[in-house]
DORO-911128 format. One line per field, with one value per residue (C-alpha): x, y, z; residue in three letters. Coordinates in Angstrom, 1 decimal. Layout:
c1 <- (X, ...)
c2 <- (Y, ...)
c3 <- (Z, ...)
res <- (ALA, ...)
END
This chain:
c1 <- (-10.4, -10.8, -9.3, -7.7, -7.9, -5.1, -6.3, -6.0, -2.0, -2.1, -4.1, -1.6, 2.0, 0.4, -0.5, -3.9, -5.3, -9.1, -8.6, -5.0, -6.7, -8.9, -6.7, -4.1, -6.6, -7.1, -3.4, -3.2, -5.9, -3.4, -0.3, -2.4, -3.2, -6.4, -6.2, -6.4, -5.1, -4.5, -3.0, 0.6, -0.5, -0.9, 3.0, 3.1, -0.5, 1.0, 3.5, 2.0, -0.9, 1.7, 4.3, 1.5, 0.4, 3.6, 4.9, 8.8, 8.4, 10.9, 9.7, 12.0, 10.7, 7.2, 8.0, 9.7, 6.4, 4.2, 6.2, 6.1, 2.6, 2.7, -0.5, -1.0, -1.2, 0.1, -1.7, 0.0, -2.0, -2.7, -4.0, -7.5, -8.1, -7.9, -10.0, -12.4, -11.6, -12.8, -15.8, -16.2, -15.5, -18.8, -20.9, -20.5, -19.2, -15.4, -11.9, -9.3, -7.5, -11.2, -12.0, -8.6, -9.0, -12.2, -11.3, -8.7, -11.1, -13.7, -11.4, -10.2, -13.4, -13.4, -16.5, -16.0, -13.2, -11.8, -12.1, -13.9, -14.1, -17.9, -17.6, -17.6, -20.7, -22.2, -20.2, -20.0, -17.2, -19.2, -17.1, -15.9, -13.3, -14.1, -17.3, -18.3, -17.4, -15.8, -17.2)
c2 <- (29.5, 25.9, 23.6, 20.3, 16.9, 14.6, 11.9, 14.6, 14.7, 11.2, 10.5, 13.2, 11.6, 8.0, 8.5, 6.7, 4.9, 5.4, 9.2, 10.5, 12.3, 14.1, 15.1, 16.2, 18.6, 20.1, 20.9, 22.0, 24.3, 25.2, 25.7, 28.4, 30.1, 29.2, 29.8, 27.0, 25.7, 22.8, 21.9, 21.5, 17.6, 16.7, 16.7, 13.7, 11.9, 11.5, 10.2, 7.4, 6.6, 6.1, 3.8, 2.1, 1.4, 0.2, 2.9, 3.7, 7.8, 10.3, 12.1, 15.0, 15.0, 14.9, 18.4, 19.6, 19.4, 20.6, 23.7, 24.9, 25.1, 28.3, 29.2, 26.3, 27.7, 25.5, 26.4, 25.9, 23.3, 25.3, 23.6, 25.0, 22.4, 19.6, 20.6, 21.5, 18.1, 16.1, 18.1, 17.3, 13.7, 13.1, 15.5, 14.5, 10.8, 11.6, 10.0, 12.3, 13.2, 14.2, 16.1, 18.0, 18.8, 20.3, 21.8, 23.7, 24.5, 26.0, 28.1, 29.4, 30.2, 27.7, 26.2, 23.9, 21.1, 19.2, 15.5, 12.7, 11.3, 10.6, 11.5, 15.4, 15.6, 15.3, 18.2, 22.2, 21.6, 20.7, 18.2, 19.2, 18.2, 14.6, 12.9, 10.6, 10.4, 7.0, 5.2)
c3 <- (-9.6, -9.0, -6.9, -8.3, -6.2, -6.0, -8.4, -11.5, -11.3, -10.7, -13.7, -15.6, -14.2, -14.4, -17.9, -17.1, -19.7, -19.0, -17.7, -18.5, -21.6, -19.4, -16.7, -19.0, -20.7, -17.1, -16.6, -19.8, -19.2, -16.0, -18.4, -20.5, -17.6, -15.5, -11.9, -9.8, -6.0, -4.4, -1.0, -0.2, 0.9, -3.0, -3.7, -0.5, -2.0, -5.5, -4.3, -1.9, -4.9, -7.9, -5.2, -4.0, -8.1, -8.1, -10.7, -11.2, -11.1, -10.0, -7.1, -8.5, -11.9, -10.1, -8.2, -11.4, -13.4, -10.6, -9.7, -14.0, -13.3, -12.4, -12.6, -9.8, -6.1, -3.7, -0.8, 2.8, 4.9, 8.3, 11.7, 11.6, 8.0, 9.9, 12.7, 10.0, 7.8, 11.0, 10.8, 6.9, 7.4, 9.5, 8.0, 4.3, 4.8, 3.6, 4.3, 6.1, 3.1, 1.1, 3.8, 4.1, 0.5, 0.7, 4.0, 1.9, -1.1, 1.1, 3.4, -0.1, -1.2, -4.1, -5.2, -8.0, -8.0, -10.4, -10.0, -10.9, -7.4, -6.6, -2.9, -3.6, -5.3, -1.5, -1.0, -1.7, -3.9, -7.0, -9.0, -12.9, -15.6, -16.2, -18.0, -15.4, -11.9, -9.5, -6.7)
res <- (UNK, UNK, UNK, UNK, UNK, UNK, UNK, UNK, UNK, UNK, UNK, UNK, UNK, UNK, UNK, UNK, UNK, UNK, UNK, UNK, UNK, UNK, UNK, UNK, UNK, UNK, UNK, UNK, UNK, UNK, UNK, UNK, UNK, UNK, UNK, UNK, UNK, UNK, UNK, UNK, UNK, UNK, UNK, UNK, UNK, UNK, UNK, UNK, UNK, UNK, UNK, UNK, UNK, UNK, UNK, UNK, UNK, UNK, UNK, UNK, UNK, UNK, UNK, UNK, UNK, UNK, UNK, UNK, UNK, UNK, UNK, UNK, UNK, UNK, UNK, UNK, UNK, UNK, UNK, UNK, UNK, UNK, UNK, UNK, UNK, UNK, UNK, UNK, UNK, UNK, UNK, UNK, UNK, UNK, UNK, UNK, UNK, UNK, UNK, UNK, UNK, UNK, UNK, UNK, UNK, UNK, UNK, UNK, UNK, UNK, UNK, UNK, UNK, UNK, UNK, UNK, UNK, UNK, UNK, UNK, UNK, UNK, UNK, UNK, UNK, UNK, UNK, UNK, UNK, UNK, UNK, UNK, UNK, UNK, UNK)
END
């Protein structure tokens, strides 16, 4: 199983131009039947990244598609993730939401993530699913 950050259903609503491709071949992966988890925070994030891009997106549609992934476990945040998120934050130089993510990942036992965010390769969660990697 493999946890998926944010920024690949943003990339996959968005239709990204420079990596929509790539984050639509790891749902589709999804769709055919690969495990994978994220946390129940993702649903709110999309939504704040594609407003904040200034997208016109139905938050409905948006929970439509996510919830026909059903081979996508939306996994409950619980108290002791953010305890451990704070921990995360100093210890491998993450943001809060980062840190809840991998929080969430580890606590789950997951040890690769897909994303192309630069800040997890300081992490446990070794980053996948995209050629090259942000920030």
């Amino acid at each position: 199983m493999r946890y998926v950050d944010v920024n690949v259903f943003v990339y996959w609503l968005g239709d990204d131009a420079i990596f929509g491709d790539e984050a639509t071949a790891i749902v589709k992966g999804i769709e055919r039947g690969e495990r994978a988890a994220t946390s129940t925070v993702t649903p709110w994030l999309i939504h704040v990244v594609l407003r904040g891009l200034g997208r016109n997106y139905d938050e409905e549609k948006m929970v439509e598609r996510l919830e026909e992934l059903d081979f996508l476990k939306m996994e409950p945040l619980a108290w002791e993730d953010y305890r451990t998120a704070l921990k995360y934050m100093h210890q491998y130089r993450l943001d809060l939401e980062d840190a809840l993510h991998l929080a969430v990942s580890q606590r789950l036992g997951i040890r690769e993530m897909y994303t192309n965010d630069g800040d997890f390769s300081r992490t446990p969660a070794k980053p996948v699913g995209f050629k090259r990697l942000t920030r």
